[in-house]
VEXNUGU-628045 format. One line per 4 residues: number of its first residue (from 1); their letters; for each residue x negated, z negated, y negated of C-alpha. Coordinates in steps of 0.5 Angstrom, whole numbers, plus 500, padded with zeros to 3 digits. Example, Ala and Ser with C-alpha at 12.3 -4.5 7.8 and 13.67 -1.06 7.14 Angstrom:
// residues 2
1> as> 475 484 509 | 473 486 502
***
This chain:
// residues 602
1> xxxx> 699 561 794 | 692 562 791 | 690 568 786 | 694 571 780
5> xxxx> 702 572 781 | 706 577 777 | 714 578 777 | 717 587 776
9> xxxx> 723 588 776 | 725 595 779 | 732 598 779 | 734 601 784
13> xxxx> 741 604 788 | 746 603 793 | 742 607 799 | 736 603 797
17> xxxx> 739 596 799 | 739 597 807 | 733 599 809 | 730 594 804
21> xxxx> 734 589 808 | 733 591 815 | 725 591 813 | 726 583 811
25> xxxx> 725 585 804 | 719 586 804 | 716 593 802 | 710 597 801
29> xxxx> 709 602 796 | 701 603 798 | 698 599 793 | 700 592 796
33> xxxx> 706 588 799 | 712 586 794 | 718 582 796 | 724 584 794
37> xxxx> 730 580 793 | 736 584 790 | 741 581 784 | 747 582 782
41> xxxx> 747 586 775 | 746 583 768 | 745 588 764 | 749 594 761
45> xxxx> 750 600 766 | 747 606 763 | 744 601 757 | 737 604 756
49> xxxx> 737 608 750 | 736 615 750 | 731 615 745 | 727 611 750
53> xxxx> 723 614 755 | 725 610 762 | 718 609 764 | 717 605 758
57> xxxx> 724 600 759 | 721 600 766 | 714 597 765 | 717 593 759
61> xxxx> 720 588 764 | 714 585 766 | 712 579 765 | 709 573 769
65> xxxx> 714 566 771 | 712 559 771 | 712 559 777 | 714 564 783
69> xxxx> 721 564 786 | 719 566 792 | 713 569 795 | 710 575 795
73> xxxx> 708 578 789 | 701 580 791 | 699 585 785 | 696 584 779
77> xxxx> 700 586 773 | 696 592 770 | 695 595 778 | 703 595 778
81> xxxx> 704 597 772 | 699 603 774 | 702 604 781 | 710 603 777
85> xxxx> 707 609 773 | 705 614 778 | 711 612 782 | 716 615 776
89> xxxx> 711 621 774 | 711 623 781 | 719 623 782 | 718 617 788
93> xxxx> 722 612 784 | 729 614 782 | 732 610 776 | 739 611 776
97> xxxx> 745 608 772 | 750 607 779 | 748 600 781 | 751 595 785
101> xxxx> 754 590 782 | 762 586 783 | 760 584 775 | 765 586 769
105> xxxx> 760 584 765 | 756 590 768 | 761 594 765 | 759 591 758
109> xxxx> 754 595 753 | 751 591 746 | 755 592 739 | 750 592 734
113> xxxx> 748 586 730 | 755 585 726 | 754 583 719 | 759 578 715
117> xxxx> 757 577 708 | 761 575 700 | 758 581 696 | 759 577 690
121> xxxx> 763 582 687 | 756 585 686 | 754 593 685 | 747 590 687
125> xxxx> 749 587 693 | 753 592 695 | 748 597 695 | 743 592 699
129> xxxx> 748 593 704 | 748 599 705 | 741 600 704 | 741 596 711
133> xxxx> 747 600 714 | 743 606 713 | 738 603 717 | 741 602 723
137> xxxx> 743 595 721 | 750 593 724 | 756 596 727 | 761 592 724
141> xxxx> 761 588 716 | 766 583 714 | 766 582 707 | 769 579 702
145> xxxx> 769 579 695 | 768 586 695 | 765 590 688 | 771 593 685
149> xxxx> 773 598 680 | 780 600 677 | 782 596 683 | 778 600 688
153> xxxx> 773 597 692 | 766 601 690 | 759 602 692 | 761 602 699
157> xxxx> 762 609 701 | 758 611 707 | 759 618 711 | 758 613 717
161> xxxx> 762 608 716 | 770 608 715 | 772 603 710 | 778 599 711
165> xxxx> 782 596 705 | 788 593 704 | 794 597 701 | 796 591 697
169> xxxx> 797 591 690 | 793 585 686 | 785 584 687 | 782 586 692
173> xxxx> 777 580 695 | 776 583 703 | 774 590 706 | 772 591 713
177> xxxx> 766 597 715 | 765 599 722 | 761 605 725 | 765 612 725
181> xxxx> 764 613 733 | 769 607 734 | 776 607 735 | 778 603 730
185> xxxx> 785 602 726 | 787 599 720 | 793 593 721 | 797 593 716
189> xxxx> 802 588 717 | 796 583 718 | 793 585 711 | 793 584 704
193> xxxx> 788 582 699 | 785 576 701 | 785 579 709 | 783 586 711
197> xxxx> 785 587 719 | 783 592 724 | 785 594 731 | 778 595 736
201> xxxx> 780 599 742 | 774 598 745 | 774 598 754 | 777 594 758
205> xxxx> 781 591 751 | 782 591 745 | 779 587 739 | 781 586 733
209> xxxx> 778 584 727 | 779 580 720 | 775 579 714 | 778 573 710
213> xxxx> 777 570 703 | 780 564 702 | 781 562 695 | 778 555 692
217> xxxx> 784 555 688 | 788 558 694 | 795 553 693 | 800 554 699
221> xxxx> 799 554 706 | 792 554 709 | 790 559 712 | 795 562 708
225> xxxx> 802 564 713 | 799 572 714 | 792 569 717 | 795 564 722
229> xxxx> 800 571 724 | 795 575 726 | 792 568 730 | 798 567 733
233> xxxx> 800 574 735 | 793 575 738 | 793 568 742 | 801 572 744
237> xxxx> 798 578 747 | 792 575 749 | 788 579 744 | 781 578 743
241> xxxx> 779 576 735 | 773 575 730 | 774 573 724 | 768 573 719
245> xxxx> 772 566 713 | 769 565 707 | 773 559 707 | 770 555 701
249> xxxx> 771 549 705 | 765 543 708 | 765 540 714 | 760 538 718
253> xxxx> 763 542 724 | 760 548 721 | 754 545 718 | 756 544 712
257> xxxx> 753 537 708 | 759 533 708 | 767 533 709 | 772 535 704
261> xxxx> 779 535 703 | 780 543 706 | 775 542 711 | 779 537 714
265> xxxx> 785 541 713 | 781 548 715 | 779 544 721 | 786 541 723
269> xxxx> 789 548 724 | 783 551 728 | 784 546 733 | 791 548 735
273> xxxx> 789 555 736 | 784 558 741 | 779 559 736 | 772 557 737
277> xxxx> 766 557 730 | 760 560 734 | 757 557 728 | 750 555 729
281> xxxx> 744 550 726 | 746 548 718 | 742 554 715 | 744 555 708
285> xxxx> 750 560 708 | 751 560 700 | 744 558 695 | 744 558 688
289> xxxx> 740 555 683 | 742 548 684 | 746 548 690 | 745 549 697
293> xxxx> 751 549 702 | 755 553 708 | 762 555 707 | 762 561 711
297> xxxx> 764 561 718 | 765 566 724 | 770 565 729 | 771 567 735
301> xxxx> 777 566 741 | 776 563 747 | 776 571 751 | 771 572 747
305> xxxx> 766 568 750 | 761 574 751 | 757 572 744 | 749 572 745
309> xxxx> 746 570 738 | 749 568 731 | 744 567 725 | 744 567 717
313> xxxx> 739 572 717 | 733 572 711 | 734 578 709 | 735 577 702
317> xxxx> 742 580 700 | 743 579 692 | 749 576 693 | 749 568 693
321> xxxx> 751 568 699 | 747 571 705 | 748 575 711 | 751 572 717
325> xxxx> 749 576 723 | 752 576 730 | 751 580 736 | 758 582 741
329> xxxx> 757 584 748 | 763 589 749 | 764 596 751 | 765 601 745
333> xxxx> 766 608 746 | 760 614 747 | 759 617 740 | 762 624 740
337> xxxx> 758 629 741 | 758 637 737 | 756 643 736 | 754 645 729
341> xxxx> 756 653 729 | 752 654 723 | 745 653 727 | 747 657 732
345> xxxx> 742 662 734 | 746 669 734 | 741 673 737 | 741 669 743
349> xxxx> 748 668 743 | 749 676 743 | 744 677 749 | 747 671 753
353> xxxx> 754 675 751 | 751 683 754 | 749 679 760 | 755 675 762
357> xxxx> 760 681 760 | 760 688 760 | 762 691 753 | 768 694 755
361> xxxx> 774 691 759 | 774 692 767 | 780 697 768 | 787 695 774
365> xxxx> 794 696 775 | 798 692 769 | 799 686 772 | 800 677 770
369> xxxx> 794 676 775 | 790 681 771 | 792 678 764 | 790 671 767
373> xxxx> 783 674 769 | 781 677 763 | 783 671 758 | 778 666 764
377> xxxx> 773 670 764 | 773 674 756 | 774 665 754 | 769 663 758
381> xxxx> 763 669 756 | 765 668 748 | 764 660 748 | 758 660 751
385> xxxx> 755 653 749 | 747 655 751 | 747 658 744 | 750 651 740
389> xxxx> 745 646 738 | 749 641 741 | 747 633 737 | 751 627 735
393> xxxx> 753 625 728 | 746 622 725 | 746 619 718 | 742 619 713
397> xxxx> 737 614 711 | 737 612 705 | 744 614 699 | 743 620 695
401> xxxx> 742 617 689 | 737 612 692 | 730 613 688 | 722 611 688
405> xxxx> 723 606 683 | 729 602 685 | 724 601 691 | 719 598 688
409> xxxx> 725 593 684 | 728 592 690 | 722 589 693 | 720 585 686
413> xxxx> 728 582 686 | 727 579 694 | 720 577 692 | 722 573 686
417> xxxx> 729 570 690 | 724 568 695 | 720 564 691 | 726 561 687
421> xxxx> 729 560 693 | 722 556 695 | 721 552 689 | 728 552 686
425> xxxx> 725 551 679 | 730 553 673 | 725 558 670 | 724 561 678
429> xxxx> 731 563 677 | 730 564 671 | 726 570 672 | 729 572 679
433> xxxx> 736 573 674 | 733 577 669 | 730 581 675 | 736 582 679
437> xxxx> 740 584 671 | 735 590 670 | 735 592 678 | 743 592 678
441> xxxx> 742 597 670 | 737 601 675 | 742 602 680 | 747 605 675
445> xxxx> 742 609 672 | 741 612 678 | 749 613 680 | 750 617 675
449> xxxx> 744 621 674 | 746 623 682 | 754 625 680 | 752 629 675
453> xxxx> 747 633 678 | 752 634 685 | 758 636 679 | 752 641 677
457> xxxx> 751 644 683 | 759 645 685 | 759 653 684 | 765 656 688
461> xxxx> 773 655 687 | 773 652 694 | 769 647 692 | 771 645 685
465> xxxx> 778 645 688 | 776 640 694 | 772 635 689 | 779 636 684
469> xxxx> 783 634 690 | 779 628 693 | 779 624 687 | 786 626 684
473> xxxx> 789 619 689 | 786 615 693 | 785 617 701 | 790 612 705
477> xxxx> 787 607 710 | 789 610 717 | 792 604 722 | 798 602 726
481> xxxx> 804 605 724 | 812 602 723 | 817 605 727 | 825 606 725
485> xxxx> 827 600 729 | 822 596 724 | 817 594 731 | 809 596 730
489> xxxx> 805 600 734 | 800 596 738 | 795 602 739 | 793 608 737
493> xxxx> 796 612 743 | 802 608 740 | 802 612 734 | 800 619 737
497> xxxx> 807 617 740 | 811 615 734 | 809 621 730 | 810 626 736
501> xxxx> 817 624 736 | 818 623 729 | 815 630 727 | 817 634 733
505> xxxx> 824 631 736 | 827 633 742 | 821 637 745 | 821 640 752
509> xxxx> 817 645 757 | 821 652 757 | 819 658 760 | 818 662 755
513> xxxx> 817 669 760 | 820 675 758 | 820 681 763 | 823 686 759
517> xxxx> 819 689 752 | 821 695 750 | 817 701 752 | 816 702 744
521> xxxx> 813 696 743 | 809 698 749 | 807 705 749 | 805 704 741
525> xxxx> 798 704 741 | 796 702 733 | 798 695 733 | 793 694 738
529> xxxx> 787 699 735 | 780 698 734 | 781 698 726 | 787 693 726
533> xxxx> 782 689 730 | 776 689 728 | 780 687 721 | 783 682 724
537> xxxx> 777 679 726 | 773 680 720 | 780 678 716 | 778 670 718
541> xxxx> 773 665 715 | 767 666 720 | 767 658 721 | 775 657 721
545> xxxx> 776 651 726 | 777 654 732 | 783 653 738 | 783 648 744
549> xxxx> 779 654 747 | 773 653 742 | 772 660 740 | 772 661 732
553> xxxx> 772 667 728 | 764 667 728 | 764 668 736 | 768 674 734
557> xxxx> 764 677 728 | 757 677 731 | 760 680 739 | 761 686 736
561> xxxx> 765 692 740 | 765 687 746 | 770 682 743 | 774 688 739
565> xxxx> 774 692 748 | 776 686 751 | 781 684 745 | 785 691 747
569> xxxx> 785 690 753 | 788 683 752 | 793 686 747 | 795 691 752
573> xxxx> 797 686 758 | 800 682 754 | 805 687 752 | 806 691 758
577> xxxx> 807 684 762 | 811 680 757 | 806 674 759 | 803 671 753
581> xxxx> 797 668 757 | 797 660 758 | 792 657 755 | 795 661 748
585> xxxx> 800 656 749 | 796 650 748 | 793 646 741 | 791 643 737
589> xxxx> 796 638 732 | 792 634 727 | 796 629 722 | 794 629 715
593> xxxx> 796 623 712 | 797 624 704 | 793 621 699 | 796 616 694
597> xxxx> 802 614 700 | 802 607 704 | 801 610 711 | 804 605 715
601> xx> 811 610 717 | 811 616 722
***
């Protein structure tokens, strides 16, 4: 057809798909004729990020085909960009989440890029690292060769990330970072110190995760026998795996330069099992001075076919090994949202609070339904959340002892990499070592100079008691727990289950009402007076973790006499009717595993 041609893409609902049929496919929006042919979805549902406004994602989609499937498009870009514009200013377009489509894949959302890297045993990568991380850089690492201090992995600590480790006595050469908005669980009959499991329990299945390291020296099987275990319960159960192998092995499958005895070997087993190397070109996964090559492999199972991209990024990572980077299209769960009760603005809280309830109890007979009112409507008012600043969990940018200079030497230490890395003379290599010695010494200088300035500010007992427990033992590594009869659980589900039987043996429902209370009880008013109440309230911590109800002893603090005249009236029924109200029943039971003990039993 004569004239320019331009492709949109429109999203559009359920209701909009019949009249576009009965007008042929053919639509007019006032600006020119567009031919419509509806598609299955693609894409994630509700994928469109939440920082980027839908009228950008929408008029981002247009692009201009090769050549047209169909005829039609009549419009030029601008005139249809312009026309989409006004069209979603003016509410005339509705873009929404419910979307045709017979697709499990449009069920799936995009797990960042998921990093796989040897660190070298380097403080220097280690801290490169987590500069990305920080940065918005993966969801997920695997890594081997951890830097480790007095047999503890450091320098990976992240009020964003979970670190998982193996328990395993000996040295440490895998650990695993994942995002702390996913479901994820240390599997601790498939870990030691050369292989670091994880349970993702993602939608509609779960995957699980394996960083491997596997010895130059290693003599035995190989891989060695808790290796193959994991692959063979996976394949058992019909598990999704991804496994990140510093494998110390060449072949040419995985874009090595040539073939050794363990590459045949490493080969061998992968071909009996349902693994795939999603490996792709030969770019260098290992650069020293004089030697180049790939020893690192990404393996996936045949479930997991949904891989959009693997590459060996060029970022630098100062470690002779470089970052293998992959992205995974699955599900994972919606970070949690949280009220911060410290930014709450109590003078609104106080105003809402006036409006929603009176100040004092509305008065009736002594009756279960009067109970049951005032505790609905009291809970209801006190944990009014329009005064909570509602967020997500964001993290910081850069770590706390991250400093201007070790900026600049940052930059300094990846430009002479690169120009030894293009070069590869001897004295290029030279002065990149020399370089990257007094960045890591930097780093070092900067840690400490941080850790005495955070000690330095610790005033209260509570503090200096909470940082005394903290690093008198080691945290333990949450996973799957062993049951009585020597079987693992399987999910986190699981383990709640375990633990409750464990802890909370024979539990059953009883009917705890009892009708005949003393009228001593009843007719006593000073245990339920206003100054017993009021010390009461005042007597909590005002951001003490509140109930299943959500209201913690601030909301009581800063209502006032509401909270003490409604209190009162509650206290009065429950003596009178010898009811204690429903939702007091429920709560809240969070296990605490302790520090310095291998949590793998209930």
């Amino acid at each position: 057809m004569p004239g320019p041609t331009n492709q949109a893409v429109i999203i559009l609902n359920k209701e909009s798909l019949a009249p576009i049929d009965a007008a042929g496919g053919e639509l007019n929006f006032g600006f020119s004729s567009v031919f419509i042919r509806a598609h299955k979805s693609d894409a994630a549902v509700g994928s469109v990020p939440s920082d980027k406004p839908v009228e950008e994602d929408i008029t981002s989609e247009l692009e201009t085909p090769e050549r047209p499937e169909m005829d039609g498009y009549m419009s030029d870009a601008s005139s249809l960009t312009r026309d989409l514009r006004k069209l979603w200013q003016t509410g005339d377009l509705e873009v929404t989440s419910d979307i045709a489509s017979d697709d499990e894949d449009a069920n799936l959302t995009v797990v960042e890029v998921n990093l796989q890297i040897n660190l070298h045993h380097c403080k220097a990568a280690s801290a490169a690292l987590m500069l990305r991380l920080a940065g918005g850089g993966a969801d997920i690492a695997l890594i081997q060769e951890p830097w480790v201090v007095c047999g503890t992995v450091s320098g990976l600590g992240s009020p964003d990330y979970k670190l998982f480790v193996s328990n395993a006595q000996g040295n440490i050469r895998t650990s695993i970072l994942a995002r702390k908005h996913l479901n994820a669980f240390m599997l601790h009959n498939f870990s030691n110190e050369d292989n670091t499991a994880v349970s993702l329990e993602l939608q509609p299945a779960p995957v699980r995760l394996l960083a491997c390291y596997m010895a130059y020296d290693q003599e035995g099987p190989f891989p060695e026998d808790i290796t193959q275990s994991l692959i063979s319960d996976c394949e058992l159960n019909r598990i999704g795996l991804i496994v990140g192998f510093d494998a110390n092995a060449h072949h040419t499958q995985w874009g090595s330069s040539n073939i050794n005895a363990r590459g045949e070997l490493l080969l061998d087993y992968l071909l009996s099992t349902n693994l795939e190397i999603i490996n792709r070109g030969n770019d260098p996964t290992f650069i020293i001075k004089d030697r180049k090559e790939v020893i690192d492999m990404t393996l996936v199972s045949h479930p997991l076919s949904n891989f959009t991209e693997w590459k060996v990024s060029d970022e630098h990572s100062f470690s002779d090994h470089r970052y293998n980077e992959f992205v995974l299209n699955l599900k994972p769960p919606k970070p949690l949202q949280f009220t911060n009760l410290r930014k709450t603005n109590w003078s609104k809280y106080q105003t809402l609070l006036r409006k929603a309830i009176p100040e004092n109890a509305p008065e009736g007979p002594h009756a279960e339904a009067r109970l049951h009112d005032l505790i609905k409507t009291f809970t209801t008012a006190s944990a009014c959340k329009a005064s909570f600043p509602v967020s997500r969990p964001k993290g910081s940018k850069k770590p706390p002892w991250w400093t201007h200079n070790l900026n600049n030497l940052r930059k300094i230490s990846r430009t002479l990499f690169n120009q030894a890395k293009t070069s590869n003379l001897v004295e290029a290599w030279i002065k990149y070592k020399l370089q990257l010695a007094e960045y890591k010494k930097e780093i070092r200088r900067a840690k400490r100079s941080s850790w005495h300035s955070f000690c330095s500010e610790i005033e209260s007992t509570t503090e200096a008691a909470r940082l005394r427990k903290i690093l008198s033992k080691s945290a333990p590594t949450l996973g799957y727990l062993k049951r009585d009869n020597d079987t693992w659980t399987l999910s986190s589900e699981e383990s709640l289950e375990a633990l409750l039987t464990k802890h909370f043996p024979g539990c059953s429902q009883h009917d705890i009402r009892n009708q005949q209370n003393s009228s001593e009880v009843r007719l006593n008013p000073s245990l339920y007076s206003s100054h017993n109440i009021n010390w009461a309230i005042n007597s909590f911590k005002p951001f003490k973790s509140p109930g299943p109800d959500g209201i913690a002893p601030a909301h009581l603090q800063h209502a006032g006499n509401i909270a003490i005249n409604w209190l009162q009236a509650i206290f009065t029924e429950v003596l009178w009717t010898g009811q204690i109200p429903e939702p007091w029943r429920h709560s809240k039971v969070v296990f605490i595993p302790k520090a310095g003990r291998l949590p793998i039993s209930p």
